[in-house]
C-alpha positions in Angstrom: -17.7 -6.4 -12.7 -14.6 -4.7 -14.1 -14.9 -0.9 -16.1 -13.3 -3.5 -19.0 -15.7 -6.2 -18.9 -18.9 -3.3 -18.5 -16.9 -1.4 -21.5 -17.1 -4.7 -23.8 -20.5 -5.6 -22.9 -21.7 -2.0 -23.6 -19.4 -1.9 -26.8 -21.0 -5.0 -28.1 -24.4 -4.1 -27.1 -24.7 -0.8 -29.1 -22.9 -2.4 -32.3 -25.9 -4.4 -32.8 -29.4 -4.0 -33.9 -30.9 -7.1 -31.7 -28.7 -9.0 -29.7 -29.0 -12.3 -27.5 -26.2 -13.1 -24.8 -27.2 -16.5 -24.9 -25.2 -20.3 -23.6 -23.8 -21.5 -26.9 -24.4 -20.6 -30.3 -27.8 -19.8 -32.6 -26.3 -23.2 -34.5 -25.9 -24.8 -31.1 -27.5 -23.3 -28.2 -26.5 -25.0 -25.0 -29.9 -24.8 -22.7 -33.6 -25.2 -23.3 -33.6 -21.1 -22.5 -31.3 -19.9 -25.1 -33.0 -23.0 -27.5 -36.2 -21.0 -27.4 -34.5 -17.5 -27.6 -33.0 -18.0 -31.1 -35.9 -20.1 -32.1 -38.4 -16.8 -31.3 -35.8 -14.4 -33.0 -35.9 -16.8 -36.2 -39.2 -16.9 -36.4 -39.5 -13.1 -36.0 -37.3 -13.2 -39.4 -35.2 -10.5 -37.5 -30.8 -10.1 -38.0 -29.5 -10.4 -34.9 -26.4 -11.3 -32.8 -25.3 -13.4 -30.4 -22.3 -13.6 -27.6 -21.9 -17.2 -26.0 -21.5 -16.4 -22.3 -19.7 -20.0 -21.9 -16.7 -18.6 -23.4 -15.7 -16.0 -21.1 -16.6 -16.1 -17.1 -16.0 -12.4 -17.2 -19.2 -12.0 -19.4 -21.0 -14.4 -18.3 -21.1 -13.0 -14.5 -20.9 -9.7 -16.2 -23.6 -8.9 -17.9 -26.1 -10.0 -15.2 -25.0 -7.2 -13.1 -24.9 -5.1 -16.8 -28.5 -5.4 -17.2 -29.3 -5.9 -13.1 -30.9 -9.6 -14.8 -29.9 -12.6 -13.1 -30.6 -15.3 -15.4 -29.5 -16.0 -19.2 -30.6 -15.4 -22.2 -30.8 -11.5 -22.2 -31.9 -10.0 -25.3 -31.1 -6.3 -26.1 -33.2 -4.1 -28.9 -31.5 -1.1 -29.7 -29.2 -0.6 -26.9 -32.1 -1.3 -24.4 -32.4 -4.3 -22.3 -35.7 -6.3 -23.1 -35.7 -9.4 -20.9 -34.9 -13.2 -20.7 -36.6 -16.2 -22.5 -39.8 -15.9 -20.2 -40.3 -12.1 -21.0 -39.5 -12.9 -24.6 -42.2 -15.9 -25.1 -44.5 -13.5 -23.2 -44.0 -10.5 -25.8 -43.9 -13.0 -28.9 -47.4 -14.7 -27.7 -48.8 -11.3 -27.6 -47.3 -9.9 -30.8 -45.4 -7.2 -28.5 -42.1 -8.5 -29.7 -42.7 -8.3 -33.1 -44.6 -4.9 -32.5 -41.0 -4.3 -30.8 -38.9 -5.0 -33.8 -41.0 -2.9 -36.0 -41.4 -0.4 -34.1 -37.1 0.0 -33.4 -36.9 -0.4 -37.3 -34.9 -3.9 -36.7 -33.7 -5.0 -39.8 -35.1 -8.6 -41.7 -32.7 -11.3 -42.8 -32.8 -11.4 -46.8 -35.4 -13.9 -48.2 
Protein backbone atom coordinates (compact mmCIF):
# COMPACT_ATOMS: atom_id res chain seq x y z
CA UNK A 1 0.00 0.00 0.00
CA UNK A 2 1.23 3.51 -0.87
CA UNK A 3 1.92 6.49 2.11
CA UNK A 4 -0.98 8.22 -0.36
CA UNK A 5 -3.47 5.59 -0.41
CA UNK A 6 -2.76 4.84 3.78
CA UNK A 7 -3.01 8.89 3.99
CA UNK A 8 -6.57 8.85 2.25
CA UNK A 9 -7.85 5.94 3.98
CA UNK A 10 -6.76 7.40 7.37
CA UNK A 11 -7.99 10.94 6.23
CA UNK A 12 -11.36 9.64 5.53
CA UNK A 13 -11.52 7.40 8.43
CA UNK A 14 -11.11 10.11 11.14
CA UNK A 15 -13.60 12.64 9.25
CA UNK A 16 -16.32 10.42 10.09
CA UNK A 17 -18.28 9.37 13.08
CA UNK A 18 -19.13 5.62 11.79
CA UNK A 19 -17.98 4.62 8.63
CA UNK A 20 -18.49 1.39 6.35
CA UNK A 21 -15.89 0.75 3.36
CA UNK A 22 -18.35 -1.35 1.79
CA UNK A 23 -18.88 -2.88 -2.35
CA UNK A 24 -21.33 -0.33 -3.69
CA UNK A 25 -23.37 2.17 -2.18
CA UNK A 26 -25.89 2.21 1.11
CA UNK A 27 -28.61 2.84 -1.93
CA UNK A 28 -27.04 -0.09 -3.84
CA UNK A 29 -24.75 -2.31 -2.07
CA UNK A 30 -23.15 -4.75 -4.38
CA UNK A 31 -22.69 -8.13 -2.12
CA UNK A 32 -24.88 -9.96 0.38
CA UNK A 33 -21.92 -8.65 3.10
CA UNK A 34 -22.13 -5.05 2.54
CA UNK A 35 -26.27 -5.71 2.07
CA UNK A 36 -26.36 -6.59 5.75
CA UNK A 37 -23.79 -3.93 6.91
CA UNK A 38 -25.92 -0.90 5.86
CA UNK A 39 -29.04 -2.77 6.75
CA UNK A 40 -27.59 -3.22 10.67
CA UNK A 41 -26.26 0.48 10.70
CA UNK A 42 -29.96 1.56 9.58
CA UNK A 43 -31.53 -0.13 11.95
CA UNK A 44 -29.13 1.18 14.62
CA UNK A 45 -30.66 4.64 13.48
CA UNK A 46 -26.95 5.78 13.45
CA UNK A 47 -25.26 8.68 10.65
CA UNK A 48 -22.70 7.12 9.03
CA UNK A 49 -20.57 6.99 5.88
CA UNK A 50 -19.59 4.96 3.26
CA UNK A 51 -16.61 4.57 0.59
CA UNK A 52 -17.37 2.12 -2.31
CA UNK A 53 -14.13 0.07 -2.55
CA UNK A 54 -15.22 -0.84 -6.42
CA UNK A 55 -14.33 2.49 -7.42
CA UNK A 56 -10.72 2.63 -6.70
CA UNK A 57 -8.38 -0.65 -6.69
CA UNK A 58 -6.01 1.39 -4.61
CA UNK A 59 -8.61 1.31 -1.77
CA UNK A 60 -9.95 -1.50 -2.23
CA UNK A 61 -6.54 -3.60 -1.77
CA UNK A 62 -5.66 -0.81 0.60
CA UNK A 63 -7.54 -0.73 3.27
CA UNK A 64 -7.29 -4.53 4.01
CA UNK A 65 -3.66 -4.09 4.82
CA UNK A 66 -5.03 -0.52 6.72
CA UNK A 67 -6.96 -2.34 9.11
CA UNK A 68 -4.73 -5.90 8.79
CA UNK A 69 -8.72 -7.34 7.72
CA UNK A 70 -8.81 -9.22 4.74
CA UNK A 71 -12.31 -9.26 3.78
CA UNK A 72 -14.93 -6.31 3.01
CA UNK A 73 -17.18 -4.58 4.70
CA UNK A 74 -14.93 -2.93 7.39
CA UNK A 75 -16.70 -0.65 9.70
CA UNK A 76 -14.77 2.04 11.68
CA UNK A 77 -16.28 3.74 15.05
CA UNK A 78 -14.42 6.67 15.98
CA UNK A 79 -11.27 6.15 14.23
CA UNK A 80 -11.07 2.45 15.51
CA UNK A 81 -11.49 -0.47 13.47
CA UNK A 82 -14.58 -2.66 14.61
CA UNK A 83 -14.81 -5.60 12.24
CA UNK A 84 -16.53 -6.99 9.06
CA UNK A 85 -20.26 -8.03 8.55
CA UNK A 86 -19.78 -11.32 10.73
CA UNK A 87 -18.34 -9.28 13.75
CA UNK A 88 -20.97 -6.71 13.18
CA UNK A 89 -24.23 -9.22 13.16
CA UNK A 90 -22.37 -10.75 16.23
CA UNK A 91 -22.27 -7.33 18.22
CA UNK A 92 -25.88 -6.22 16.87
CA UNK A 93 -27.44 -9.82 18.12
CA UNK A 94 -25.87 -9.10 21.37
CA UNK A 95 -26.72 -5.41 21.75
CA UNK A 96 -22.83 -4.70 21.83
CA UNK A 97 -23.06 -2.65 18.70
CA UNK A 98 -25.58 -0.50 19.75
CA UNK A 99 -23.92 -0.41 23.34
CA UNK A 100 -20.88 0.66 20.92
CA UNK A 101 -22.60 3.58 19.37
CA UNK A 102 -23.80 4.94 22.54
CA UNK A 103 -21.10 4.51 24.28
CA UNK A 104 -18.68 6.60 21.29
CA UNK A 105 -21.57 9.19 21.45
CA UNK A 106 -22.38 8.33 17.59
CA UNK A 107 -24.68 10.68 16.37
CA UNK A 108 -28.70 9.60 15.27
CA UNK A 109 -30.11 10.45 11.90
CA UNK A 110 -32.98 13.12 12.46
CA UNK A 111 -36.50 11.55 12.81
Amino acid sequence: MTDDVQARIAETVNANEVLLFMKGSPLFPQCGFSSRAVAILDHLGVEYGSVDVLQDQGIRQGIKAFSDWPTIPQLYVKGEFVGGSDIMMEMYESGELAELMKTAGVTSKAA
